[in-house]
C-alpha positions in Angstrom: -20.4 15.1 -19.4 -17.9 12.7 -21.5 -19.4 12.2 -25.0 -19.3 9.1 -26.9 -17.3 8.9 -29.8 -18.0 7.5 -33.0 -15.9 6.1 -35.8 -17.1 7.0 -39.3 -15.3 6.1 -42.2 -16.2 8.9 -44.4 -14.8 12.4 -45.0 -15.9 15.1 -42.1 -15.6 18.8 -41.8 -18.1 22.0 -40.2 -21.4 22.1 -41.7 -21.4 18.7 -43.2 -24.1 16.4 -42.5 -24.1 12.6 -43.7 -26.3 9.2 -42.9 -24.0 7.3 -40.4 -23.0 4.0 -40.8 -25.3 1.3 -39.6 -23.5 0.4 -36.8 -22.9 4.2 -35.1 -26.5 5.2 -35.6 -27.4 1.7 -33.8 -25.4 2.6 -30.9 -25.9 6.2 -30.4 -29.9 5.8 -31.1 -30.7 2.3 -29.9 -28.4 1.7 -26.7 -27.6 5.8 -26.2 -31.1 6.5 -26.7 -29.9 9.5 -28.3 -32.4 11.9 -30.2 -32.5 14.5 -32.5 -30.6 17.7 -31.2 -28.5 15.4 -28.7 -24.8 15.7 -29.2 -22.2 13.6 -30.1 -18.7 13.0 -31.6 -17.4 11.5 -34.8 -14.0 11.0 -36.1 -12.5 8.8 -39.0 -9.3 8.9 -38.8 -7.8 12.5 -39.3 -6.4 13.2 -36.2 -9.4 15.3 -34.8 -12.5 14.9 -33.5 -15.5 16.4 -34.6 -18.5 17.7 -32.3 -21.4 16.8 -34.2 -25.4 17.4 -33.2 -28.2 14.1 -34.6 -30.7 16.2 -36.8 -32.6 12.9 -38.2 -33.8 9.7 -36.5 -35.7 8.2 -39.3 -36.3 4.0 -39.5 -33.9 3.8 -42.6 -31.3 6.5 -41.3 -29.7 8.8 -39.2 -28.2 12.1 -39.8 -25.9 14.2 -38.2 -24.4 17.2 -38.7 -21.1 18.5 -38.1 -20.4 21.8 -36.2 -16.6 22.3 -35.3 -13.5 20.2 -35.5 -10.6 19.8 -33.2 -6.7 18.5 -32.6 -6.5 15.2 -30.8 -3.3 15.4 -29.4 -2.7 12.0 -27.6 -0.3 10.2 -29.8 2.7 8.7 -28.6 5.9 9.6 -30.2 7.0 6.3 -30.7 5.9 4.8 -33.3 5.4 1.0 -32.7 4.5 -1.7 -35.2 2.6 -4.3 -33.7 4.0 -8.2 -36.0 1.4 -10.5 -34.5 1.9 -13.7 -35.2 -2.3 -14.6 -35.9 -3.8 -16.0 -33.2 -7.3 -17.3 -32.8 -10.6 -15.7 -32.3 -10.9 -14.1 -29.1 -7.2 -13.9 -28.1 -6.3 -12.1 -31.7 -9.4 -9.5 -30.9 -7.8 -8.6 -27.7 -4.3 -8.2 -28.7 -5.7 -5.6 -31.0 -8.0 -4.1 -28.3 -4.9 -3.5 -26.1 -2.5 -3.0 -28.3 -4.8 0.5 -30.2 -5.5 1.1 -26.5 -1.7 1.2 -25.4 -0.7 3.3 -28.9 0.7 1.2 -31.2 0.9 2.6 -35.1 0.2 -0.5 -36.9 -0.3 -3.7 -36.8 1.1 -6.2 -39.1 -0.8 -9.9 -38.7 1.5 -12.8 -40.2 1.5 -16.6 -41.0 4.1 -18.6 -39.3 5.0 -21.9 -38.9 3.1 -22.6 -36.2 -0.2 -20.8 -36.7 -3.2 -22.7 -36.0 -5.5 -20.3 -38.2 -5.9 -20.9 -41.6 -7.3 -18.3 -43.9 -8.4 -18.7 -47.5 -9.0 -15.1 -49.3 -12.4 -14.9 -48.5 -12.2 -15.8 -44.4 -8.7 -13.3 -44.6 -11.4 -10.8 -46.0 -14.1 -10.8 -43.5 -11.1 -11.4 -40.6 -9.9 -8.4 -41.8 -13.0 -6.3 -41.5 -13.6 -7.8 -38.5 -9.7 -6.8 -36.8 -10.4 -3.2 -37.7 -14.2 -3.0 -36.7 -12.1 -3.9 -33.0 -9.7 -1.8 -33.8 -11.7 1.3 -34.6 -13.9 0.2 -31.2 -10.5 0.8 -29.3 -10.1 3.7 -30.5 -13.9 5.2 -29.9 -12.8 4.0 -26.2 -9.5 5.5 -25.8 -10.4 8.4 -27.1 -7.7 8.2 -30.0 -8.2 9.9 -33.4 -6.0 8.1 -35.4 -6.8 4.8 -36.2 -3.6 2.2 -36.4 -3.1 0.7 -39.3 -3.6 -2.6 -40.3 -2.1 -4.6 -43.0 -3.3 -8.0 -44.7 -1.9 -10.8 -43.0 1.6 -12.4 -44.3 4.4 -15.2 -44.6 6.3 -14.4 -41.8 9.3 -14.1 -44.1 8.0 -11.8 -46.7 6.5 -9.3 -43.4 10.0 -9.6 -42.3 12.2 -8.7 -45.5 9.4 -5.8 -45.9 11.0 -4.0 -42.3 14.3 -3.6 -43.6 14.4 0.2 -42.9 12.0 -0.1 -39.8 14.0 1.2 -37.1 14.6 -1.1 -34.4 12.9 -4.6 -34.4 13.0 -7.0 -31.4 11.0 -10.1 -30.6 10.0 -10.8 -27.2 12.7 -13.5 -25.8 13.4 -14.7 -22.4 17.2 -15.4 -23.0 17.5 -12.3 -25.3 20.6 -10.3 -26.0 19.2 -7.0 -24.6 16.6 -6.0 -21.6 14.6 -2.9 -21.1 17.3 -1.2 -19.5 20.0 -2.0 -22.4 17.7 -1.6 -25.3 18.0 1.2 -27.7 15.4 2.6 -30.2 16.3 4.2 -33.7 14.5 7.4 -35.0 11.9 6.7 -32.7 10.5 3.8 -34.2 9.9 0.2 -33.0 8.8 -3.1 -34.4 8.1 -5.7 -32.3 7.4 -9.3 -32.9 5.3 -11.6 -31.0 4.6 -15.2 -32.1 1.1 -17.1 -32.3 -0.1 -19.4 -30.0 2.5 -22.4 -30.6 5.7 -19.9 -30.7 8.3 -18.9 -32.7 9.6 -21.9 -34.8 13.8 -22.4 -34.9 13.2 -21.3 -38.4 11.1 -18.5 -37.1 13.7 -17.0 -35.1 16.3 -17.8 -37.6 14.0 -15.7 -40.3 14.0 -12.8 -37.8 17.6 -13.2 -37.3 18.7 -12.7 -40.3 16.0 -9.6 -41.0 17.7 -7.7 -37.9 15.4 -8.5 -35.2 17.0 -8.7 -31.6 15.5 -10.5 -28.8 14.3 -8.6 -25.9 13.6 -10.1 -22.7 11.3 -8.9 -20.0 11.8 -11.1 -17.8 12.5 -14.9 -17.4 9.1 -16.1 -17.8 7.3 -17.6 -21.0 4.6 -15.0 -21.4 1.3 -15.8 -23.7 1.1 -14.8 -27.3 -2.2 -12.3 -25.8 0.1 -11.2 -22.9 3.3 -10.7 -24.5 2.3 -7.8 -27.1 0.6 -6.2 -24.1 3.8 -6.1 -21.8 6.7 -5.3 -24.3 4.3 -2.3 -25.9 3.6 -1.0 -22.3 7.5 -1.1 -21.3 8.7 0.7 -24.7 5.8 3.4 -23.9 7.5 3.7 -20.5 10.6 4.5 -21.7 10.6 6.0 -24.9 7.1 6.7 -25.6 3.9 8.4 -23.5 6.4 9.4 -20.5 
């Protein structure tokens, strides 16, 4: 029997035992129905999972304790880097559910000229614990171990000059200079850039121009900003990356 996985953002090792986080010991207890003795799986993070048994189901807490630790060995090695233009709501949530599901290494959210969601620091705070609630949720799913990174959002210029020595960078374009077949990847790293919901601006492109991105076409259709990410992370995988 599959077990669930759990995402705890604290440190975990054999023979520890800790109060999980409100939201795991909702899940396992409340809609698992798990008890005391039941087993389960944790990770934060580290690149393993850890088998872990509940000892506690109190109304303020639960425990569990940990019993062994192992590798997760299900990383691909390419190492992509996800710049999302920000979309809104639901659409951003799902480009970050697919995108942790499909491997990507981090994600970079950033401001551009035509981004419909505005953010003042306190709604880029709780949009940020938000993204990587859904992010470690992806991970629980997909049975990864290490959780993608994800940085504050930017100005699409100052996340662009910040990739200098990123490897290869390419943007999604129908009329790009290079397709999947033409493409080449550097050190095994990969940044690609999708737009919001509105596009890439001329200013946009010419930003990404000049900060060595290359456009990449798929194919000579428009794609959505929720279906693009999607499509050019699963091609790269294809070919360079979980083969």
């Amino acid at each position: 029997m599959r077990l669930t996985r759990s995402y705890v953002d604290a440190p975990l090792s054999p023979g520890r035992s800790l109060a999980l986080p409100e939201s795991a010991a909702n899940h396992l207890t409340r809609v698992l129905r798990l008890r005391e003795g039941d087993a389960c799986v944790l990770f934060n993070g580290d690149g393993l999972d850890h088998a872990a048994r509940i000892v506690t189901v109190g109304k303020r807490e639960v425990v569990a304790e940990v019993l062994s630790s192992r590798a997760v060995d299900n990383e691909s090695p390419l190492r992509i880097t996800l710049l999302q233009g920000i979309a809104r709501g639901e659409k951003m949530d799902l480009i970050l559910q697919k995108a942790t599901e499909l491997g990507v290494a981090a994600v970079l959210p950033v401001v551009a000229e035509r981004t419909e969601v505005k953010l003042d620091a306190e709604r880029t705070e709780k949009r940020l614990a938000h993204w990587r609630s859904v992010i470690a949720s992806a991970c629980e799913q997909s049975g990864r171990a290490t959780v993608p990174s994800l940085s504050p959002p930017l100005p699409l210029a100052d996340a662009a000059r910040g990739l200098a020595d990123a490897g290869t960078r390419l943007t999604l374009d129908p009329t790009g200079e290079v397709s999947l077949a033409t493409v080449s990847v550097e050190a095994a790293s990969v940044v690609v850039a999708i737009g919001p919901e509105g596009g890439w601006s001329p200013r946009d492109r010419e930003t990404l121009r000049l900060a060595g991105f290359t456009g990449l076409r798929l194919g000579p259709r428009i794609l959505r900003t929720e279906t693009a990410g999607m499509a050019a992370i699963a091609a790269l995988q294809s070919r360079f990356g979980d083969l």
